[in-house]
py3Dmol code that shows the C-alpha trace and the ligand (Angstrom):
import py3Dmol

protein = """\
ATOM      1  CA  UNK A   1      -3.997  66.366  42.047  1.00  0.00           C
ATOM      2  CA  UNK A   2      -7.399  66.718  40.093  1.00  0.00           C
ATOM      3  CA  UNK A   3      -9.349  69.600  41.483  1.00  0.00           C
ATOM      4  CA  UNK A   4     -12.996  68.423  42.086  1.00  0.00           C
ATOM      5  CA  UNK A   5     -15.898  69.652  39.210  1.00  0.00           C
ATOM      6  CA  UNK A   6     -19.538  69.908  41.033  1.00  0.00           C
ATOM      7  CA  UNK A   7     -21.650  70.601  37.674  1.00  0.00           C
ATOM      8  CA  UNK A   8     -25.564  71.403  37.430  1.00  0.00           C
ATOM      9  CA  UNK A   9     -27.324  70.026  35.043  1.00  0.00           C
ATOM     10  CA  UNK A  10     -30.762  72.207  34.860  1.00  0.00           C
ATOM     11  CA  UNK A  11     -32.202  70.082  31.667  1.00  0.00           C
ATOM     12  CA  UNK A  12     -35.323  71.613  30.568  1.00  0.00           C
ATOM     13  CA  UNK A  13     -36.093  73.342  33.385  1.00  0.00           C
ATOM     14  CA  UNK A  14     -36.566  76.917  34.970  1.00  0.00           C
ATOM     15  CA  UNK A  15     -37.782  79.869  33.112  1.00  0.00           C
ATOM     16  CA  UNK A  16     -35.856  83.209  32.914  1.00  0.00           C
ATOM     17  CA  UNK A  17     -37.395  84.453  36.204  1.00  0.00           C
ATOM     18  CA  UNK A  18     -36.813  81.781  38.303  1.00  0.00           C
ATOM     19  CA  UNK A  19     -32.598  81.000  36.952  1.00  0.00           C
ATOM     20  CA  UNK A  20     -32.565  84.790  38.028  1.00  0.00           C
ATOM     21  CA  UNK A  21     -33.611  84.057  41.545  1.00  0.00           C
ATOM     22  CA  UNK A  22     -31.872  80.761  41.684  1.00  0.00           C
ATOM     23  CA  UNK A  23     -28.352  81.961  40.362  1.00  0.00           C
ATOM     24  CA  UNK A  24     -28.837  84.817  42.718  1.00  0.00           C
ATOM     25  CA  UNK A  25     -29.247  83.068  45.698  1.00  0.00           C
ATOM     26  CA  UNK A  26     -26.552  80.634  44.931  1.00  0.00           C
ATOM     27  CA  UNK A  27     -23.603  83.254  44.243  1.00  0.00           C
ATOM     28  CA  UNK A  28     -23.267  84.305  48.024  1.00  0.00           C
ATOM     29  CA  UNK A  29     -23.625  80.117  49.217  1.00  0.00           C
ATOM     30  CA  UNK A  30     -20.481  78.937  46.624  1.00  0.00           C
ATOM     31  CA  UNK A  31     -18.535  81.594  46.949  1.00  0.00           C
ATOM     32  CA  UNK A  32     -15.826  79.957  49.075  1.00  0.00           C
ATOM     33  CA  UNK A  33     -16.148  76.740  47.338  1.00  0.00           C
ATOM     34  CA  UNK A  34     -12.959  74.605  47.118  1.00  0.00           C
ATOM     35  CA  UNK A  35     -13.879  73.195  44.081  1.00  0.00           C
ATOM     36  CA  UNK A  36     -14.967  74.133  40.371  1.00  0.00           C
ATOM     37  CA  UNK A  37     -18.310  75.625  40.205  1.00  0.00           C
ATOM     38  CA  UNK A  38     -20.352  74.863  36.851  1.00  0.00           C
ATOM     39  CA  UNK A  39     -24.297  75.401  35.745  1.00  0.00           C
ATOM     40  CA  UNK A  40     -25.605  74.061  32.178  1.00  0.00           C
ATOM     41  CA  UNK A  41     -28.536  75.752  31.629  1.00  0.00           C
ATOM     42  CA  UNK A  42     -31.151  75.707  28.597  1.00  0.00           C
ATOM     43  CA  UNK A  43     -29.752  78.164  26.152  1.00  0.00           C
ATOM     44  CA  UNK A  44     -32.418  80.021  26.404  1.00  0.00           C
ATOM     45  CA  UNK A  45     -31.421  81.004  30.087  1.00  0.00           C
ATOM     46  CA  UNK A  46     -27.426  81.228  28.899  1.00  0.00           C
ATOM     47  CA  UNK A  47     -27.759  85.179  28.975  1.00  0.00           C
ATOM     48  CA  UNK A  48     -30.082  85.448  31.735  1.00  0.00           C
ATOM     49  CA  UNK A  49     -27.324  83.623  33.840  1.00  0.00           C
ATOM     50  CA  UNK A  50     -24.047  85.100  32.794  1.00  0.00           C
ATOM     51  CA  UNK A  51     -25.539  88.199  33.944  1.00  0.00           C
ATOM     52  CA  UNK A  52     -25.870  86.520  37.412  1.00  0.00           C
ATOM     53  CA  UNK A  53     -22.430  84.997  37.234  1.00  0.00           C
ATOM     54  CA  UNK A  54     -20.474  87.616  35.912  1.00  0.00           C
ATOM     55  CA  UNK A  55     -17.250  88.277  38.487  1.00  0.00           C
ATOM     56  CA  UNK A  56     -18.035  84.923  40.804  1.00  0.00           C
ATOM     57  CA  UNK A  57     -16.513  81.803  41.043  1.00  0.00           C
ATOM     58  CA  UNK A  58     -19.387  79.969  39.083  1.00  0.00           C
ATOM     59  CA  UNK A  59     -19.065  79.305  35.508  1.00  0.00           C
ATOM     60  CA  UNK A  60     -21.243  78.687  32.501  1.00  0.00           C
ATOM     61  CA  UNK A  61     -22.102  75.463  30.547  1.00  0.00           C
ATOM     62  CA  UNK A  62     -24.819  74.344  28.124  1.00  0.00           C
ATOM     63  CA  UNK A  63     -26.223  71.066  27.391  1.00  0.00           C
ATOM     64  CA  UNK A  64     -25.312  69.924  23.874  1.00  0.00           C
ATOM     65  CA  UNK A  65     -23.255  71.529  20.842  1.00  0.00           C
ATOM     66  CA  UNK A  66     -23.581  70.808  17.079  1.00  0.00           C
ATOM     67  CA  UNK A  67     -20.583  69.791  15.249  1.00  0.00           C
ATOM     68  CA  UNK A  68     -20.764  71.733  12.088  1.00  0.00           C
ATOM     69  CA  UNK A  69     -19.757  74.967  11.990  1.00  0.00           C
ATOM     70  CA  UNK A  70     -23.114  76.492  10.959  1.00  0.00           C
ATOM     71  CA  UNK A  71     -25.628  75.682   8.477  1.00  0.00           C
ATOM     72  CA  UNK A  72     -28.735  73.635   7.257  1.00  0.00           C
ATOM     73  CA  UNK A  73     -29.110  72.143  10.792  1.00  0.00           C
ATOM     74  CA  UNK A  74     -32.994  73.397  12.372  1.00  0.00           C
ATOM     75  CA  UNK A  75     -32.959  73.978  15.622  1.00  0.00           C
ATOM     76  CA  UNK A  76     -29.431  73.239  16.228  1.00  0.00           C
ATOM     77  CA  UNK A  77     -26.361  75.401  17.996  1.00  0.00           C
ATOM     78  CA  UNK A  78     -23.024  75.523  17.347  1.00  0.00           C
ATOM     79  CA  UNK A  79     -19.760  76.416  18.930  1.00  0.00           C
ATOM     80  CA  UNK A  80     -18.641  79.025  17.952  1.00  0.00           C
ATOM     81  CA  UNK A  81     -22.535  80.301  18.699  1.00  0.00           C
ATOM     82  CA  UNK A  82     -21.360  78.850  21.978  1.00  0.00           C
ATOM     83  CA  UNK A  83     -18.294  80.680  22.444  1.00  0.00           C
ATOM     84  CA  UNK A  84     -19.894  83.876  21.401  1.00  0.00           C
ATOM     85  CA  UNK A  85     -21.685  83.843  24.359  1.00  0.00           C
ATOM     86  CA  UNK A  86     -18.616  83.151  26.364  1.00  0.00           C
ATOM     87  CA  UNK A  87     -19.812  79.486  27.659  1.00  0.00           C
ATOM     88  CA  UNK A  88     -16.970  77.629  28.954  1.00  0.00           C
ATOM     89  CA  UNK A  89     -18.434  74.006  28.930  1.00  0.00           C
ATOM     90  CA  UNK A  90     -21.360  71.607  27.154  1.00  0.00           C
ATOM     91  CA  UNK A  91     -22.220  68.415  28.043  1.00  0.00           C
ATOM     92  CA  UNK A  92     -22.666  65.918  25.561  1.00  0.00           C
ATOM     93  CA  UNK A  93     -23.716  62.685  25.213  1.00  0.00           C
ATOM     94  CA  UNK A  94     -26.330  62.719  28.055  1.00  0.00           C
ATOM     95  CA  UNK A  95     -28.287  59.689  28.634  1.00  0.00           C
ATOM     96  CA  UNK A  96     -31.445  61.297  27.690  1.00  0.00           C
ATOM     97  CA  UNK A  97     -30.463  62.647  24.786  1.00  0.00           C
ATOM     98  CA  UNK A  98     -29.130  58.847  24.097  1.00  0.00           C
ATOM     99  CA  UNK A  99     -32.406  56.969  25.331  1.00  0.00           C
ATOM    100  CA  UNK A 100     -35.375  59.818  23.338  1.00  0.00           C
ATOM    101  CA  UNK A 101     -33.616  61.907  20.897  1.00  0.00           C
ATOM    102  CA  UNK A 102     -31.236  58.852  19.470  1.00  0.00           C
ATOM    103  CA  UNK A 103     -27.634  60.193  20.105  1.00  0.00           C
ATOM    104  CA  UNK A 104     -24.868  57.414  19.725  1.00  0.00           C
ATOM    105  CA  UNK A 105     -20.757  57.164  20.970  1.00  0.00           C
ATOM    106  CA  UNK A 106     -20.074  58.743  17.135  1.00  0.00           C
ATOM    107  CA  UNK A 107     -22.288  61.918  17.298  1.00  0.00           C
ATOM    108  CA  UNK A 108     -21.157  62.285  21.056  1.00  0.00           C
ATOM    109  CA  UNK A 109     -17.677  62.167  19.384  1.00  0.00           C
ATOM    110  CA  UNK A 110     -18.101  64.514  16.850  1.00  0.00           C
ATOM    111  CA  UNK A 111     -20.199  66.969  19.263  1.00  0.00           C
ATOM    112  CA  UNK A 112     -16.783  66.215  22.024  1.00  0.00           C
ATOM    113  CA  UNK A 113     -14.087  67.425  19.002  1.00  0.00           C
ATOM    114  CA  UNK A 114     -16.307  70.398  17.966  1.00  0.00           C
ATOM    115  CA  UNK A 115     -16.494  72.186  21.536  1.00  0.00           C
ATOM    116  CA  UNK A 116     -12.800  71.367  21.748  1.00  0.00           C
ATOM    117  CA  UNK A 117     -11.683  73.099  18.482  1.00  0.00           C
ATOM    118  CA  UNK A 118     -13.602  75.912  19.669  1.00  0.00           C
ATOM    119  CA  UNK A 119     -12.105  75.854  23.067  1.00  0.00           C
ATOM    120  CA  UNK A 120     -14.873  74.629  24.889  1.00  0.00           C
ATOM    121  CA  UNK A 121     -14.575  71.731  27.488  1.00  0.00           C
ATOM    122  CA  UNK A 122     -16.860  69.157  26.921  1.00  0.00           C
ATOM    123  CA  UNK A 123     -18.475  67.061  29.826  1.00  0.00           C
ATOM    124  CA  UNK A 124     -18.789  63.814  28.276  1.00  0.00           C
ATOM    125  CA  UNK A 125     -21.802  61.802  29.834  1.00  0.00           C
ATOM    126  CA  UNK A 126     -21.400  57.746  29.717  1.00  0.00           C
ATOM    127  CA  UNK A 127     -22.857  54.789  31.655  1.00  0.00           C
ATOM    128  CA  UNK A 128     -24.546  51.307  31.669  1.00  0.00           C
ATOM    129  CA  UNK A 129     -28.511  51.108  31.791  1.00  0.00           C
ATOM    130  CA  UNK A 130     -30.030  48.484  34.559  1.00  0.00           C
ATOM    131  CA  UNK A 131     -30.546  45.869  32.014  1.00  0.00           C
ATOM    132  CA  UNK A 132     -26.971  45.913  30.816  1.00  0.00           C
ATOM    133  CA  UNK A 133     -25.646  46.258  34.250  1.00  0.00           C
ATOM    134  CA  UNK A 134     -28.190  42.707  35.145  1.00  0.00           C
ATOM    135  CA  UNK A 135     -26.922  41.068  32.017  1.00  0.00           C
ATOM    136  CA  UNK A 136     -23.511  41.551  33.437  1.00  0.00           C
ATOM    137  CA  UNK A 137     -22.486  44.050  30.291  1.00  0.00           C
ATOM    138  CA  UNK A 138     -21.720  46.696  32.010  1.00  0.00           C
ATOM    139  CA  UNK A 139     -17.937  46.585  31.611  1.00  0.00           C
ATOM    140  CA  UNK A 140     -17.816  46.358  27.975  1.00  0.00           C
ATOM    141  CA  UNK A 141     -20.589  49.046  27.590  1.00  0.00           C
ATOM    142  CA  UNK A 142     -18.312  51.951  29.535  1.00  0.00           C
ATOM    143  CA  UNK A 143     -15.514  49.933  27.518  1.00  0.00           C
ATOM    144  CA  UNK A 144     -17.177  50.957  24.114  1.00  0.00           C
ATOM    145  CA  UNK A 145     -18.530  53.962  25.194  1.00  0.00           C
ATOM    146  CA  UNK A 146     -15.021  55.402  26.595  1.00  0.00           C
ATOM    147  CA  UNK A 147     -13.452  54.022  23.331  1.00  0.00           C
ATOM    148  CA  UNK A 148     -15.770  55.219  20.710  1.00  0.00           C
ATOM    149  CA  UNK A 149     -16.577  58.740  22.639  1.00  0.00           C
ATOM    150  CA  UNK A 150     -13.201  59.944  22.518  1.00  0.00           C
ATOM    151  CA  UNK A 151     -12.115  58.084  19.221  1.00  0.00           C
ATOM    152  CA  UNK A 152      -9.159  60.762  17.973  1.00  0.00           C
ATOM    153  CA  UNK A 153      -8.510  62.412  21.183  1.00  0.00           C
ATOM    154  CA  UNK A 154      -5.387  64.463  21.299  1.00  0.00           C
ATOM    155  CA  UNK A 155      -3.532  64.439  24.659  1.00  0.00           C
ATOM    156  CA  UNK A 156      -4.318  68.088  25.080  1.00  0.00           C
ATOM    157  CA  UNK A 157      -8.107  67.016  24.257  1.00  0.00           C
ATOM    158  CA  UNK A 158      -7.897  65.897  27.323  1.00  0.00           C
ATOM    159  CA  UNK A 159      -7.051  68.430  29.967  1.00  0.00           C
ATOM    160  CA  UNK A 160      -9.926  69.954  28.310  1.00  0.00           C
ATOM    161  CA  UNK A 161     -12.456  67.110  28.722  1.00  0.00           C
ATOM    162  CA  UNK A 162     -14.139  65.652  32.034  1.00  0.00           C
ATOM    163  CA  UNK A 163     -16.001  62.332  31.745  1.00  0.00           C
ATOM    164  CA  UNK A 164     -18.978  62.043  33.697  1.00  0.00           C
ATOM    165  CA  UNK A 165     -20.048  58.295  34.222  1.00  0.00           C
ATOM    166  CA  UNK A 166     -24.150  58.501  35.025  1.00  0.00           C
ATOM    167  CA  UNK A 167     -25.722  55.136  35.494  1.00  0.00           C
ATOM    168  CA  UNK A 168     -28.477  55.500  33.742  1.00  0.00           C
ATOM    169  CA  UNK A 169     -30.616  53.857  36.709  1.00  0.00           C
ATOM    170  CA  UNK A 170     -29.523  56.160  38.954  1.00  0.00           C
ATOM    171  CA  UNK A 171     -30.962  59.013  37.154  1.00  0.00           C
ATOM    172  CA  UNK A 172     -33.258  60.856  38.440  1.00  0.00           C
ATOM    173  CA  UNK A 173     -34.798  58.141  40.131  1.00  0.00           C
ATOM    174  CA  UNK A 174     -33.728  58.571  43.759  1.00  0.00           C
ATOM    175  CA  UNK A 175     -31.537  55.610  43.283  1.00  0.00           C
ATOM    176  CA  UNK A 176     -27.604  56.258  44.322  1.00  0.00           C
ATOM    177  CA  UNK A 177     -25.247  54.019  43.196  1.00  0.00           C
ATOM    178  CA  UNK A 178     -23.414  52.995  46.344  1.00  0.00           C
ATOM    179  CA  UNK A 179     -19.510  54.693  46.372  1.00  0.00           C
ATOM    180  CA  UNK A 180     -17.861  51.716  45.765  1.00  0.00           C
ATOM    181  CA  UNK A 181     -19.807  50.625  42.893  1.00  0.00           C
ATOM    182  CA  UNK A 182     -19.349  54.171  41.726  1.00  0.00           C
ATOM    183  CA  UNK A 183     -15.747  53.910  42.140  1.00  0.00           C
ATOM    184  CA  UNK A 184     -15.403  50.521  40.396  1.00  0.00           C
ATOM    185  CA  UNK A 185     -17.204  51.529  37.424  1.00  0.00           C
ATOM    186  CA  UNK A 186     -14.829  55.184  37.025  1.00  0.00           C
ATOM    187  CA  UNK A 187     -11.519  53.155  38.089  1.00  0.00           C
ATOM    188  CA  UNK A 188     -12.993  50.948  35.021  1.00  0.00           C
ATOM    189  CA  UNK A 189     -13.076  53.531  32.768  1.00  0.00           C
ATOM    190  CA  UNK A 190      -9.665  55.709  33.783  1.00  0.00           C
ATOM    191  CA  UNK A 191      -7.908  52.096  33.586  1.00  0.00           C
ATOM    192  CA  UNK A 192      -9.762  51.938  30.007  1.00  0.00           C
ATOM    193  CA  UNK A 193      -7.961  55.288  29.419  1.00  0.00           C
ATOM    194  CA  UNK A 194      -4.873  54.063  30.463  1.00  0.00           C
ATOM    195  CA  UNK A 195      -4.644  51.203  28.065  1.00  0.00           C
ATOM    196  CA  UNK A 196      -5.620  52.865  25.267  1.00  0.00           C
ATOM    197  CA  UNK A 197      -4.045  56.233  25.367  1.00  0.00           C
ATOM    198  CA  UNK A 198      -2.084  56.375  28.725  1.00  0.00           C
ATOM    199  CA  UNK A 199      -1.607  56.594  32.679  1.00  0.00           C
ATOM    200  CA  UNK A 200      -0.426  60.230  32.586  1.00  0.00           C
ATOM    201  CA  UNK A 201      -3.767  60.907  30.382  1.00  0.00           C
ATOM    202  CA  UNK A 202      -5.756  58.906  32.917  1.00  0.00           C
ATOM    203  CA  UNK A 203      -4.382  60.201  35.909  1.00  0.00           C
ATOM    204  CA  UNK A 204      -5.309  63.623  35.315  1.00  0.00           C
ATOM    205  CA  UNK A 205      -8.822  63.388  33.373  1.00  0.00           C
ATOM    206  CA  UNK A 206     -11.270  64.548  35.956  1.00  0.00           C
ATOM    207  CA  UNK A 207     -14.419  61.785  36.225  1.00  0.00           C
ATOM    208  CA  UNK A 208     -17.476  63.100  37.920  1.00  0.00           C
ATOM    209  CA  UNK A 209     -19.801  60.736  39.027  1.00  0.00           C
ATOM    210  CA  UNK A 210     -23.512  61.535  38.304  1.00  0.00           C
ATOM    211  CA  UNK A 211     -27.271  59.569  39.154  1.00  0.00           C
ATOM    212  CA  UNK A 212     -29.183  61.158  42.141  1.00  0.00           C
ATOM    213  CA  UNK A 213     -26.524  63.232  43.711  1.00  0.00           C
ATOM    214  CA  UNK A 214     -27.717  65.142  46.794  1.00  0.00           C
ATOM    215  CA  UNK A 215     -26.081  66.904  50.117  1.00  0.00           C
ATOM    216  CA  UNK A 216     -27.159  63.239  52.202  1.00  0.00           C
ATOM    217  CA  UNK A 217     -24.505  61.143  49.893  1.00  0.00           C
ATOM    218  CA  UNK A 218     -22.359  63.506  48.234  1.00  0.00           C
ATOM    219  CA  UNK A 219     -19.151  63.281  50.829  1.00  0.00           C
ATOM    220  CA  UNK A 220     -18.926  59.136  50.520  1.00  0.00           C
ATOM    221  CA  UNK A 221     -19.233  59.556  47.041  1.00  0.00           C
ATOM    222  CA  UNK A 222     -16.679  62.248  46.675  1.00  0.00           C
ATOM    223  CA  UNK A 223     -14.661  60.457  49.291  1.00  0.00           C
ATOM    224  CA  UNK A 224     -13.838  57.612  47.179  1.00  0.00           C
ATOM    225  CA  UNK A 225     -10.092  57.582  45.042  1.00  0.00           C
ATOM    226  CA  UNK A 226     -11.466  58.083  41.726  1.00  0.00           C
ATOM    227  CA  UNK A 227     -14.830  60.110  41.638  1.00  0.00           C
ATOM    228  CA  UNK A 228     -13.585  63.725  40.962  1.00  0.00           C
ATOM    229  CA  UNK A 229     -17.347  65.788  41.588  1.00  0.00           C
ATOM    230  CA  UNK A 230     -20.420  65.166  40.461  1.00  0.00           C
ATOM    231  CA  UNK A 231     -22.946  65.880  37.346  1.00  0.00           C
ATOM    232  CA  UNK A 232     -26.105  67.023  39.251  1.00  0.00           C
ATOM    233  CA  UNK A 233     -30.123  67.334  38.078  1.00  0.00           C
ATOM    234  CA  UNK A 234     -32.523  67.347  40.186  1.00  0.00           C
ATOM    235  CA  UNK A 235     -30.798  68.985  42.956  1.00  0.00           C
ATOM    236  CA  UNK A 236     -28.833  71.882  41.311  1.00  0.00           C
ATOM    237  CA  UNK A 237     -32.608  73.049  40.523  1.00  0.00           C
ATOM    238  CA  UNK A 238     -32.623  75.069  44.064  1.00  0.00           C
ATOM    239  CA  UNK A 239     -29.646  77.063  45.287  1.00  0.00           C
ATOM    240  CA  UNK A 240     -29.663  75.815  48.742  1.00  0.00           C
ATOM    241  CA  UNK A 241     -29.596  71.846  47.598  1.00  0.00           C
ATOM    242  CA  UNK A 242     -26.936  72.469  44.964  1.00  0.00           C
ATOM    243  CA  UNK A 243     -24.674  74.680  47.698  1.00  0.00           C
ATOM    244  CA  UNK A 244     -25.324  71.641  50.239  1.00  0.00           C
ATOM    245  CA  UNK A 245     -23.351  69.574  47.490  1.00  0.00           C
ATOM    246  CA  UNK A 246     -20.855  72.245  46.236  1.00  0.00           C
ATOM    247  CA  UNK A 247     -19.697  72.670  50.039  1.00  0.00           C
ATOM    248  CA  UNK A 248     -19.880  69.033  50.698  1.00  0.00           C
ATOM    249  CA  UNK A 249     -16.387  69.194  52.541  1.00  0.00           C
ATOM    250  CA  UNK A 250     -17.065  72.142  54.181  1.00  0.00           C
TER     251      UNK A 250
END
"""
ligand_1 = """\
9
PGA
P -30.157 63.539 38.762
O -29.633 63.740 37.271
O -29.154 64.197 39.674
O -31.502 64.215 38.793
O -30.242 62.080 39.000
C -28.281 63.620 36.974
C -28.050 63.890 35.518
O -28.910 63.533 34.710
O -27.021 64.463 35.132
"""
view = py3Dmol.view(width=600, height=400)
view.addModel(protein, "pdb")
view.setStyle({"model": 0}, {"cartoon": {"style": "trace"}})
view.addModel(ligand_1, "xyz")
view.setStyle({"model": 1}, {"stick": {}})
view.zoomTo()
view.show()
């Protein structure tokens, strides 16, 4: 049994003040959630919401790790800087940081093996754009993606890690993909896991499905066999929203 991961994904959004009020209303709505509770912030509200979280049942990501150690990186964070602040999870290899900032399957790799040597669990973020899905591509893109992403994967790397496929047209654009072409696309990548590391690896490794998640689709999507919870934006910006999804099988 893989116990369902609802995550938030905040991006660059909400100012000290208002992750205060947010994480403050939220506590009391999750607290008898069923499933794991998770919020990536903007570091710059990590402390700010730890406070808030301290003692509940939600726990703390951020959105992207370095994978030195430290050094002659501006602007970058690492880690162990990571750790310090007792973050359990980072996502990495988020479309957007893909489509403006230029992050590829080998940095997402690297940034993966990092948060795991420092006992982090990465939330690896995959999936096809429109035009690759149109062309028909987008088998062998999750193919390459899966492959490349988690090139040198221990087995215990992954009872660490959670994939979360995000079409990328789906994003943020009020566009759902439907729950069985959700399901296809992470039974395509757990088979992909299967054949190239194996089925007890692939049964357990949770896959969230992410792309315009809200509290009107989440129960057919979290219905299906193979979508284990859900990578949320837009909607884990407001604690009532993101509750309406945590609770979805209340
Ligand atoms: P969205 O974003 O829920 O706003 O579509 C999902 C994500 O980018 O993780």
């Amino acid at each position: 049994m893989r116990t369902p991961i609802i995550a938030g994904n905040w991006k660059m959004n909400l100012l000290n003040k208002d992750a205060e009020t947010m994480v403050t209303e939220l506590v009391p709505l999750v607290k008898d959630a069923d499933c794991e509770v998770v919020l990536c912030v903007p570091y710059t509200d990590l402390l700010t919401v730890r406070k808030c979280v301290r003692g509940t049942n939600i726990k703390l990501g951020a959105q992207n790790v370095h994978w030195a150690e430290s050094g002659a990186y501006t602007a970058e964070i690492s880690a162990s800087m990571l750790k310090e602040l007792r973050i359990q999870y980072v996502v990495v290899g988020h479309s957007e940081r893909r489509q403006y900032f230029g992050e590829t399957n080998e940095k997402v790799n690297l940034r993966a093996k990092a948060a795991l040597a420092s006992k982090l669990r990465p939330i690896i973020c995959i999936g096809e754009t429109l035009e690759e899905r149109e062309a028909g591509r987008m088998e062998d893109v999750l193919y390459t993606q899966v492959v490349e992403c988690l090139k040198g994967f221990k087995s215990w790397d992954f009872d660490k890690s959670i994939i979360a496929y995000e079409p990328v047209w789906a994003i943020g654009t009020g566009k759902t993909a439907s729950p069985e072409q959700a399901n296809a696309a992470c039974k395509f990548i757990r088979d992909t896991i299967k054949k190239k590391f194996s089925a007890k690896i692939a049964d357990k490794i949770r896959i969230q499905y992410g792309g315009s998640m809200k509290g009107s689709n989440v129960k057919e999507l979290m219905a299906m066999s193979e979508i284990d919870g859900g990578l949320i934006g837009g909607a884990s910006l407001k604690a009532d929203l993101f509750a309406e999804i945590v609770n979805y099988n209340k």
